[in-house]
C-alpha positions in Angstrom: 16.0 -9.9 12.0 13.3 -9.7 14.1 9.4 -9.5 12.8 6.2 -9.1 14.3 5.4 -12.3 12.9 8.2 -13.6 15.7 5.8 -11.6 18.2 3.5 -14.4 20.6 -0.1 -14.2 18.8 0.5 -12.8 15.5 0.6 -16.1 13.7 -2.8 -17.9 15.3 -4.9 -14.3 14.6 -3.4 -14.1 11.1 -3.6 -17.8 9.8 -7.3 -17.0 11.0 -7.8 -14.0 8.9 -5.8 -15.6 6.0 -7.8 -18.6 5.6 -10.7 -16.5 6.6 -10.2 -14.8 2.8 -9.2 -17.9 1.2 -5.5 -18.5 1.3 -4.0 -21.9 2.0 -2.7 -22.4 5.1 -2.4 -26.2 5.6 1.2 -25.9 4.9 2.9 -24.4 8.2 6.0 -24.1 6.5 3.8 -21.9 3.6 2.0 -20.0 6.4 4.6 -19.0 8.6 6.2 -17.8 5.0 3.2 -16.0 4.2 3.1 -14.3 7.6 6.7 -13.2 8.0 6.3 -11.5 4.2 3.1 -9.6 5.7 4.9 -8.5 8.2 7.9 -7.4 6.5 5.5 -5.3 4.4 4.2 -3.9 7.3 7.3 -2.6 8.5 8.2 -1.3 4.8 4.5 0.4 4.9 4.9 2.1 8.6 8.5 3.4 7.4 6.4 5.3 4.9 4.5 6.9 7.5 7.5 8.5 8.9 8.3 10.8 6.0 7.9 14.2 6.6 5.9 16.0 4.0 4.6 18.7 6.1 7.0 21.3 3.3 6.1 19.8 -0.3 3.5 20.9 -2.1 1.0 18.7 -3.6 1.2 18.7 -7.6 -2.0 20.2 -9.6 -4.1 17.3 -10.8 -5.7 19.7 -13.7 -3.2 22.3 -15.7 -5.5 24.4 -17.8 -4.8 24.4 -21.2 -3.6 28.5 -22.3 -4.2 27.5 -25.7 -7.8 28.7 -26.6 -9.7 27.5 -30.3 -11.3 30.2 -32.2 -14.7 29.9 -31.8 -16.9 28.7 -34.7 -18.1 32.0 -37.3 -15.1 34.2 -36.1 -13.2 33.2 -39.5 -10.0 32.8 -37.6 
């Protein structure tokens, strides 16, 4: 299977940025690793991005509670 870590470029740019934010990299063995599980990710992600959810409705965050306490005094 084919990744865009397989792509010319993606593997200088993102050894760069990974060892930019600390991640080892000496190994090339562990880095070219690293790179084809970012990009397999990527691919998971963009599949995401190609669900239609134009028809569902987003759920309510709040629900108001019906239930009401009697208020202090009332005796109820």
């Amino acid at each position: 299977m084919s990744t865009a870590s397989d792509s010319p470029g993606f593997g200088e740019g993102f050894l760069r940025m990974a060892q930019a934010l600390g991640l080892d990299v000496s190994d090339e063995e562990r880095a070219q690793d690293l790179a084809r599980r970012v990009a397999l990710m990527r691919e998971g992600l963009a599949r995401l991005y190609e669900i239609d959810v134009s028809g569902a409705e987003a759920p309510s965050a709040f629900i108001p509670s019906t239930h009401r306490e009697p208020s202090a005094g009332t005796g109820g």
